[in-house]
ZAPA-967855 format. One record per atom (N, C-alpha, C): residue number from 1; residue in one letter; atom name; x, y, z. Coordinates in Angstrom, 1 decimal, always signed. Example, Ala and Ser with C-alpha at 12.3 -4.5 7.8 and 13.67 -1.06 7.14 Angstrom:
ZAPA-967855
<atom><k>1</k><r>A</r><a>N</a><X>+13.2</X><Y>-5.7</Y><Z>+7.8</Z></atom>
<atom><k>1</k><r>A</r><a>CA</a><X>+12.3</X><Y>-4.5</Y><Z>+7.8</Z></atom>
<atom><k>1</k><r>A</r><a>C</a><X>+13.2</X><Y>-3.3</Y><Z>+7.8</Z></atom>
<atom><k>2</k><r>S</r><a>N</a><X>+12.8</X><Y>-2.2</Y><Z>+7.1</Z></atom>
<atom><k>2</k><r>S</r><a>CA</a><X>+13.7</X><Y>-1.1</Y><Z>+7.1</Z></atom>
<atom><k>2</k><r>S</r><a>C</a><X>+12.9</X><Y>+0.0</Y><Z>+7.9</Z></atom>
end
This chain:
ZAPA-967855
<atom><k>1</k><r>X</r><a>N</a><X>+18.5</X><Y>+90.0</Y><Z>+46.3</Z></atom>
<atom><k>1</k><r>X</r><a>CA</a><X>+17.3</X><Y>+89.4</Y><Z>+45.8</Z></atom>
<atom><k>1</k><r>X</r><a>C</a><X>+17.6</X><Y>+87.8</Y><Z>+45.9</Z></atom>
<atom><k>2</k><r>X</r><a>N</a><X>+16.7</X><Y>+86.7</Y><Z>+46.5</Z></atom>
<atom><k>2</k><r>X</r><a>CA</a><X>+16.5</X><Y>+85.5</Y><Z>+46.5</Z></atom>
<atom><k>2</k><r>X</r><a>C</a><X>+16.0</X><Y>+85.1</Y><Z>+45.8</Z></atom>
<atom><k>3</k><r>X</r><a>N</a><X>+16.7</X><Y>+84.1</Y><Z>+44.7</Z></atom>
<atom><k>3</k><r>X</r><a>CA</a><X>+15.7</X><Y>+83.7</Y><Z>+44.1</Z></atom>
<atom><k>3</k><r>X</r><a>C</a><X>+15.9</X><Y>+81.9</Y><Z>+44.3</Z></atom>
<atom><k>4</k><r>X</r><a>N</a><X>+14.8</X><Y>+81.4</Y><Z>+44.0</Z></atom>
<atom><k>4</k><r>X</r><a>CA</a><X>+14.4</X><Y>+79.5</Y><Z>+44.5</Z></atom>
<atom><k>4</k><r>X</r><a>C</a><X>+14.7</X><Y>+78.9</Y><Z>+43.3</Z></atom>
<atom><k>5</k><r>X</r><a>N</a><X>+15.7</X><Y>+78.2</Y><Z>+43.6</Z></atom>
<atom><k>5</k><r>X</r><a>CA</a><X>+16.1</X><Y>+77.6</Y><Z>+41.9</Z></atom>
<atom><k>5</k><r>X</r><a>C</a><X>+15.2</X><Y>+76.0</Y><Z>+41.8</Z></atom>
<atom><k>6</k><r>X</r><a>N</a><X>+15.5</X><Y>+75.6</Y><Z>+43.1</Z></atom>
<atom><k>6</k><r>X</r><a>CA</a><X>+14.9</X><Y>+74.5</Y><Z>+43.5</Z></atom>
<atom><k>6</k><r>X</r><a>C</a><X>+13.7</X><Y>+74.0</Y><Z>+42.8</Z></atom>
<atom><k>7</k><r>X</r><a>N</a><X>+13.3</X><Y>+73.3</Y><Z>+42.0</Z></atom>
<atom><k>7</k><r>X</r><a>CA</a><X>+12.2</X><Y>+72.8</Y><Z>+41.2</Z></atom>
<atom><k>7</k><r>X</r><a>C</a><X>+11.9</X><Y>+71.4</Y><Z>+41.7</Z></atom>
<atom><k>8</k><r>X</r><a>N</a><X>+10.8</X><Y>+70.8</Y><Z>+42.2</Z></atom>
<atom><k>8</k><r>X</r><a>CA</a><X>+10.2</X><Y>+69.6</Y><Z>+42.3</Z></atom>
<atom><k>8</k><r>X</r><a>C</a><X>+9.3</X><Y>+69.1</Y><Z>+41.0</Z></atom>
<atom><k>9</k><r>X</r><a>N</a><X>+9.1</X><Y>+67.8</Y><Z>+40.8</Z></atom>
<atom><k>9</k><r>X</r><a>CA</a><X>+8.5</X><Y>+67.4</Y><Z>+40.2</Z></atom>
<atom><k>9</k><r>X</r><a>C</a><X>+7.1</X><Y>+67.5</Y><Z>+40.5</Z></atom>
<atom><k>10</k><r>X</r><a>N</a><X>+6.3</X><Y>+68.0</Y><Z>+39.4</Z></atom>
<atom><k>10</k><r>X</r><a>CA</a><X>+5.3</X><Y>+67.7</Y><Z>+40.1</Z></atom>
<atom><k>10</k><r>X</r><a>C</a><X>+4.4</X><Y>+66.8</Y><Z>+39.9</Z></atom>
<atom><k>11</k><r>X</r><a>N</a><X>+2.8</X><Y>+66.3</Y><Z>+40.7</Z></atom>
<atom><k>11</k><r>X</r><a>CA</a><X>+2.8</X><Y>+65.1</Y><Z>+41.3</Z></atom>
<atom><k>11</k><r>X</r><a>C</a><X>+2.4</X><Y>+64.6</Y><Z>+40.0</Z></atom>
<atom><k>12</k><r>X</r><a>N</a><X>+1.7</X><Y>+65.1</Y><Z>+38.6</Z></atom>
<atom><k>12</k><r>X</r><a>CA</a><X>+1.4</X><Y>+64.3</Y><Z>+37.9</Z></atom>
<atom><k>12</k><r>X</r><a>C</a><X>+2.4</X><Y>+63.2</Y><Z>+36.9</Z></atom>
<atom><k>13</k><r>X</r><a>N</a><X>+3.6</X><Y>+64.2</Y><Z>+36.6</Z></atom>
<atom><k>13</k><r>X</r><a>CA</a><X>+5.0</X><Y>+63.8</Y><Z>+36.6</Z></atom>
<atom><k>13</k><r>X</r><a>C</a><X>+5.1</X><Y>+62.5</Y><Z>+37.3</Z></atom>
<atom><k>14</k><r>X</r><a>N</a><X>+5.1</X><Y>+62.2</Y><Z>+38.4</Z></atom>
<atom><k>14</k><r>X</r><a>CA</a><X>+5.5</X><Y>+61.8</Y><Z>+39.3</Z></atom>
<atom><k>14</k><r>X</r><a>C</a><X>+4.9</X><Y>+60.4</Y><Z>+38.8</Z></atom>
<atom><k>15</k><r>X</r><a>N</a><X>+3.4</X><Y>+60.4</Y><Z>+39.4</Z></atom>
<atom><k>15</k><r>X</r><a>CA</a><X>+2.2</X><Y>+60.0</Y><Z>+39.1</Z></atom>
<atom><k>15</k><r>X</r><a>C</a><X>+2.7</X><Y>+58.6</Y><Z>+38.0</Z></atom>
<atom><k>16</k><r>X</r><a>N</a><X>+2.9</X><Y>+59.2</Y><Z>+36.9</Z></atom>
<atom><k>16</k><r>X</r><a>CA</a><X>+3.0</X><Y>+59.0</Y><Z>+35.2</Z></atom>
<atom><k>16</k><r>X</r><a>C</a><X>+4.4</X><Y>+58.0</Y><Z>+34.8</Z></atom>
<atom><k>17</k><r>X</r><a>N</a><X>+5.5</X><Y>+58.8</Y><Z>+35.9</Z></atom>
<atom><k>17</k><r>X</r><a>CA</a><X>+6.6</X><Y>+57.8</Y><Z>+36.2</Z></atom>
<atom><k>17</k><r>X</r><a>C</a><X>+6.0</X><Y>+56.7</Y><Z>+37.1</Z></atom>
<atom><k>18</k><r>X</r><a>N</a><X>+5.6</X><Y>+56.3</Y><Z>+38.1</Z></atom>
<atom><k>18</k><r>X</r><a>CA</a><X>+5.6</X><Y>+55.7</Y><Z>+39.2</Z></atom>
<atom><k>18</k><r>X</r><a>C</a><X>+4.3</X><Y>+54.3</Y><Z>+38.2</Z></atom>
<atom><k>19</k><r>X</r><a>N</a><X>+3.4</X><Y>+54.6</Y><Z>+37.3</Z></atom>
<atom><k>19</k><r>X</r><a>CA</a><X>+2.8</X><Y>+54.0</Y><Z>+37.3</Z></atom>
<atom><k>19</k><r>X</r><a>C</a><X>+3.6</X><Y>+53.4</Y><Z>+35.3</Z></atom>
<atom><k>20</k><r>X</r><a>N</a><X>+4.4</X><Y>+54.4</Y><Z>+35.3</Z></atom>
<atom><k>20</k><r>X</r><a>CA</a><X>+5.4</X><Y>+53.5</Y><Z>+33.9</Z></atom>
<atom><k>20</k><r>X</r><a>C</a><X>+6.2</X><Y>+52.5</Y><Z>+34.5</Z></atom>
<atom><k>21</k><r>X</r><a>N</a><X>+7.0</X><Y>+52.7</Y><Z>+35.6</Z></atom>
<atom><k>21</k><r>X</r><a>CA</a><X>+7.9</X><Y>+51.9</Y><Z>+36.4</Z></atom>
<atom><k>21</k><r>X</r><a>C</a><X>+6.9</X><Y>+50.6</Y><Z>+36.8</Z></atom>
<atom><k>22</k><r>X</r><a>N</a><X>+5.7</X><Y>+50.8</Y><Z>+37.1</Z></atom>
<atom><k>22</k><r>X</r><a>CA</a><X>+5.0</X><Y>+49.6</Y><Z>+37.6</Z></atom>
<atom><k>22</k><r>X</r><a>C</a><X>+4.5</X><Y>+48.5</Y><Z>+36.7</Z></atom>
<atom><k>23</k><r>X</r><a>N</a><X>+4.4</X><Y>+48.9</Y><Z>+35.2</Z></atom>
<atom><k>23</k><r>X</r><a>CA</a><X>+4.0</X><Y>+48.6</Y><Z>+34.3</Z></atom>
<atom><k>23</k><r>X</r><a>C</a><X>+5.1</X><Y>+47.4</Y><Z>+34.1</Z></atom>
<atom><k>24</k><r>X</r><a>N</a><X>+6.6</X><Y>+48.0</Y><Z>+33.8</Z></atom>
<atom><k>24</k><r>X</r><a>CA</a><X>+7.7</X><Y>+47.7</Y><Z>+33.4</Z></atom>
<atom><k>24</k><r>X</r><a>C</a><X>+8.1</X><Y>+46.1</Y><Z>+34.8</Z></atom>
<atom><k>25</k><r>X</r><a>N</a><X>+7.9</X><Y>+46.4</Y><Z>+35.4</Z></atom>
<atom><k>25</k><r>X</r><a>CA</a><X>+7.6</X><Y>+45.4</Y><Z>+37.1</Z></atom>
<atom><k>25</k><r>X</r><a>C</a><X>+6.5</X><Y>+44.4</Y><Z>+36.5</Z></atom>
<atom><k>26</k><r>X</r><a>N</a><X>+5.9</X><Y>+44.9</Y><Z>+36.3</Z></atom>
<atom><k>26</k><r>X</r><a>CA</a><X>+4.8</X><Y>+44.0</Y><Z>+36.2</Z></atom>
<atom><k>26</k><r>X</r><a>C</a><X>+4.6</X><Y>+42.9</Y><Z>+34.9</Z></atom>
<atom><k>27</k><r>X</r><a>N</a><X>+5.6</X><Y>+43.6</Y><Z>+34.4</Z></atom>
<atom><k>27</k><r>X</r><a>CA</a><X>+5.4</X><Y>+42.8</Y><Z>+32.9</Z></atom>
<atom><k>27</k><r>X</r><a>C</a><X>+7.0</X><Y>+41.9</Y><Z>+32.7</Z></atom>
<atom><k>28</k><r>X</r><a>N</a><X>+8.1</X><Y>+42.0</Y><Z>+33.5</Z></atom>
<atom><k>28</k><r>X</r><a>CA</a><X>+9.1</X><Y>+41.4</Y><Z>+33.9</Z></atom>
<atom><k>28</k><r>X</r><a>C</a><X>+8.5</X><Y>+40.0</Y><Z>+35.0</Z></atom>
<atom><k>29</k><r>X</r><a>N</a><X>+7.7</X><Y>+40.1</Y><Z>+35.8</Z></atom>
<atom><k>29</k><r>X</r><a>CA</a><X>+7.3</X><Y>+39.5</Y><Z>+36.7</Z></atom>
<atom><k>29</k><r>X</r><a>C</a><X>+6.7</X><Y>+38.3</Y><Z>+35.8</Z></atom>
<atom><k>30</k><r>X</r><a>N</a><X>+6.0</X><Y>+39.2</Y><Z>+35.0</Z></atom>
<atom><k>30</k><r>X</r><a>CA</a><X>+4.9</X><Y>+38.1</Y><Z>+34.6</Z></atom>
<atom><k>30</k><r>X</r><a>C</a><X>+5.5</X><Y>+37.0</Y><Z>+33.2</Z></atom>
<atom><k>31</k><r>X</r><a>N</a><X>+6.9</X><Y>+37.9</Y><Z>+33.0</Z></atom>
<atom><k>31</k><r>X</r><a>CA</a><X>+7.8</X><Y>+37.3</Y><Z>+32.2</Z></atom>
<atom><k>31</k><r>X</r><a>C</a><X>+7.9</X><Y>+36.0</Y><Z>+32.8</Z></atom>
<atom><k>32</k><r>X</r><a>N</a><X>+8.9</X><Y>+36.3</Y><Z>+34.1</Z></atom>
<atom><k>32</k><r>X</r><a>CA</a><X>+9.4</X><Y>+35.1</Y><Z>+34.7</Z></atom>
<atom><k>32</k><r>X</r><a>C</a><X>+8.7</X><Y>+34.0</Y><Z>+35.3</Z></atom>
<atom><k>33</k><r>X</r><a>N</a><X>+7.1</X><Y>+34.4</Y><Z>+35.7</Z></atom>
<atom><k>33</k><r>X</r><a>CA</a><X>+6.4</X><Y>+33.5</Y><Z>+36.1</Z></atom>
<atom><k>33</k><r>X</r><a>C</a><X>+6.0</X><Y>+32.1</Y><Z>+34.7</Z></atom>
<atom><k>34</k><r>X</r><a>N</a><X>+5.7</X><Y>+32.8</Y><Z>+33.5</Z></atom>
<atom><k>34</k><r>X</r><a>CA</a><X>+5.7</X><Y>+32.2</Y><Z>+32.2</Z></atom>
<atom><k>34</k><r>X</r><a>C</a><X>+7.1</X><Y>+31.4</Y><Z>+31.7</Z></atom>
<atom><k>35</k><r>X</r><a>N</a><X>+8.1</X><Y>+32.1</Y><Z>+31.8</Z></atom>
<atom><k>35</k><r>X</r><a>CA</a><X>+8.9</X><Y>+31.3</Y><Z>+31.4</Z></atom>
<atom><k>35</k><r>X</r><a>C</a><X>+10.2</X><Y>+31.2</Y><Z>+32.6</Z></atom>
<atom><k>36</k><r>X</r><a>N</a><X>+9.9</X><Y>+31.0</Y><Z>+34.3</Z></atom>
<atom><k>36</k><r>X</r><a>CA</a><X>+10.9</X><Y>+31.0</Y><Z>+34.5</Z></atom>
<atom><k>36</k><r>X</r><a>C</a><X>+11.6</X><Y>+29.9</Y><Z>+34.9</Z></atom>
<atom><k>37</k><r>X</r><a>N</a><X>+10.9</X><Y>+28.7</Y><Z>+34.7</Z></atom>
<atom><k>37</k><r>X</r><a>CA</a><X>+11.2</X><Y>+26.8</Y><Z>+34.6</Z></atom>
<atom><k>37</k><r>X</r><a>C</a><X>+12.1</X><Y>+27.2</Y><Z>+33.4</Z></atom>
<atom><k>38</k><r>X</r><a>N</a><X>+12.0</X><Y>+27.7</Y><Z>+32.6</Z></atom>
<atom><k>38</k><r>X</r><a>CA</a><X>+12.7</X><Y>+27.0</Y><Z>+31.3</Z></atom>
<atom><k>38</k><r>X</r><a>C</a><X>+14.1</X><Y>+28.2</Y><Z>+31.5</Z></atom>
<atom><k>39</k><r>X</r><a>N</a><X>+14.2</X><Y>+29.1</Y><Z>+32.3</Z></atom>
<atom><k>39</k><r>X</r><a>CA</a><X>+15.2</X><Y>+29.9</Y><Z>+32.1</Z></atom>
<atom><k>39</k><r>X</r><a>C</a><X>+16.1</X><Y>+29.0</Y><Z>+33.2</Z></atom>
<atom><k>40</k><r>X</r><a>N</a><X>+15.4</X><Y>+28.5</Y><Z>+34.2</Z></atom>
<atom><k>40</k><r>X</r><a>CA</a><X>+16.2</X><Y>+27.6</Y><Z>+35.6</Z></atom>
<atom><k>40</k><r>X</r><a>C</a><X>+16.7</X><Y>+26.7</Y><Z>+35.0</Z></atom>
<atom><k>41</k><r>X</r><a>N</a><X>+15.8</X><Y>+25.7</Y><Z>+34.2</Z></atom>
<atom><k>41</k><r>X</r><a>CA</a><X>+16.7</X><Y>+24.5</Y><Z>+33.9</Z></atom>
<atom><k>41</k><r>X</r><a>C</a><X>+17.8</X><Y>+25.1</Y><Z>+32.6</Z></atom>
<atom><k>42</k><r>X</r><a>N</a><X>+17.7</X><Y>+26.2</Y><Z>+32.0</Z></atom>
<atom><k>42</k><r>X</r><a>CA</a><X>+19.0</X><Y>+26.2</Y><Z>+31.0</Z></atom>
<atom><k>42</k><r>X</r><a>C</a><X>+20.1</X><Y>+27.1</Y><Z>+31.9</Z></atom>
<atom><k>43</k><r>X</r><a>N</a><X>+19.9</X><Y>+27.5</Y><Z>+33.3</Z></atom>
<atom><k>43</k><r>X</r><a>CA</a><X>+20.8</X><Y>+28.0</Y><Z>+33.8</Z></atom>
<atom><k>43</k><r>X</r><a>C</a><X>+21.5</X><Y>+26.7</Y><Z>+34.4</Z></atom>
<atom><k>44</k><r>X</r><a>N</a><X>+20.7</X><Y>+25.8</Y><Z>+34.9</Z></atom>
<atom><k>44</k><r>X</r><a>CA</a><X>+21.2</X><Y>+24.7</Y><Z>+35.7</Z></atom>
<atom><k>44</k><r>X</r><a>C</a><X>+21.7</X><Y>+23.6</Y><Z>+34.5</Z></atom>
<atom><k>45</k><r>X</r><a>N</a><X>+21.5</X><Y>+23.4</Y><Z>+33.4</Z></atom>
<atom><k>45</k><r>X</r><a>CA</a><X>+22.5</X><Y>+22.5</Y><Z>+32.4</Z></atom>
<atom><k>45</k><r>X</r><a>C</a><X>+23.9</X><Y>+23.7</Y><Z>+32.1</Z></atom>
<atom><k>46</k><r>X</r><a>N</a><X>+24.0</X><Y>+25.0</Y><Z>+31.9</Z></atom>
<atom><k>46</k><r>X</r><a>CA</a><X>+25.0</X><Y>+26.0</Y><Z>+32.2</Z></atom>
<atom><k>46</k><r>X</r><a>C</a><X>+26.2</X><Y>+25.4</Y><Z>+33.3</Z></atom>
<atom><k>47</k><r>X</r><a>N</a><X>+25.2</X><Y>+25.1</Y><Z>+34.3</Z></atom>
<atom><k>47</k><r>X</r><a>CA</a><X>+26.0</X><Y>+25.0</Y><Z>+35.3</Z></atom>
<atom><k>47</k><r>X</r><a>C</a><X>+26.0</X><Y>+26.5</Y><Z>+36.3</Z></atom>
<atom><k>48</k><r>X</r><a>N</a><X>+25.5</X><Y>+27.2</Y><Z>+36.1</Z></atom>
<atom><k>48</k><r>X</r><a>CA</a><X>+25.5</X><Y>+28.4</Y><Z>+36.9</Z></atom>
<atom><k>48</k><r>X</r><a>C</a><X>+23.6</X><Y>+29.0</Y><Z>+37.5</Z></atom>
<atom><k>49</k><r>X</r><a>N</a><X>+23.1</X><Y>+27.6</Y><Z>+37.8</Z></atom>
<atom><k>49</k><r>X</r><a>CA</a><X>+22.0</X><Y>+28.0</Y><Z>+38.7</Z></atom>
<atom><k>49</k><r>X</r><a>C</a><X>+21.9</X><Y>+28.4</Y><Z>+40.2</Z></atom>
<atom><k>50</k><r>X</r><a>N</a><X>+23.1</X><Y>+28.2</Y><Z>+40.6</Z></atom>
<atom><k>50</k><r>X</r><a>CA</a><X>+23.5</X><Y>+28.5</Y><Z>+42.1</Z></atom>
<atom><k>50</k><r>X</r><a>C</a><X>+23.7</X><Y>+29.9</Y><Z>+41.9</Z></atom>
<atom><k>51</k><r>X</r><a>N</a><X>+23.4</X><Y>+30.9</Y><Z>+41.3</Z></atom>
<atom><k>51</k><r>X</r><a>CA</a><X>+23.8</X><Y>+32.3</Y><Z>+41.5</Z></atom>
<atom><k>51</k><r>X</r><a>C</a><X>+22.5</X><Y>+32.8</Y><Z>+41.4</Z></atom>
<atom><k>52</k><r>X</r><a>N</a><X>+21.3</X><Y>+31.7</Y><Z>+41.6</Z></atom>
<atom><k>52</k><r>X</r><a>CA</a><X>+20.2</X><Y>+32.3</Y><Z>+41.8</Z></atom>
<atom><k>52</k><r>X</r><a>C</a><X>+19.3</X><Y>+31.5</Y><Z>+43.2</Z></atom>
end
C-alpha cells in the first residue's frame, strides 16, 4: 500500500503568510525612510557608517 505523506501548504496559508511578511517589509521600510538620517548620522559619530 502507498501512502503520500507529502503535504503542501495550501494557497490560503500561503496567501496569509506572504501578505504577513509584506506587512512586516513594509513597515521596516517605512521605518527607515522616517528615521533613517538620524540612524546614519549616529552610526557615522560611532564611527561605523562604512558598513553601510
Amino acid at each position: 500500500m502507498r501512502t503520500d505523506t507529502k503535504t503542501s501548504l495550501s494557497p490560503l496559508v500561503l496567501a496569509l503568510f506572504t501578505g504577513a511578511l509584506a506587512i512586516v517589509f513594509l513597515l521596516a521600510f517605512q521605518g527607515w525612510i522616517a528615521h533613517g538620517a538620524d540612524i546614519f548620522l549616529s552610526l557615522a559619530e560611532a564611527g561605523i557608517s562604512w558598513c553601510f
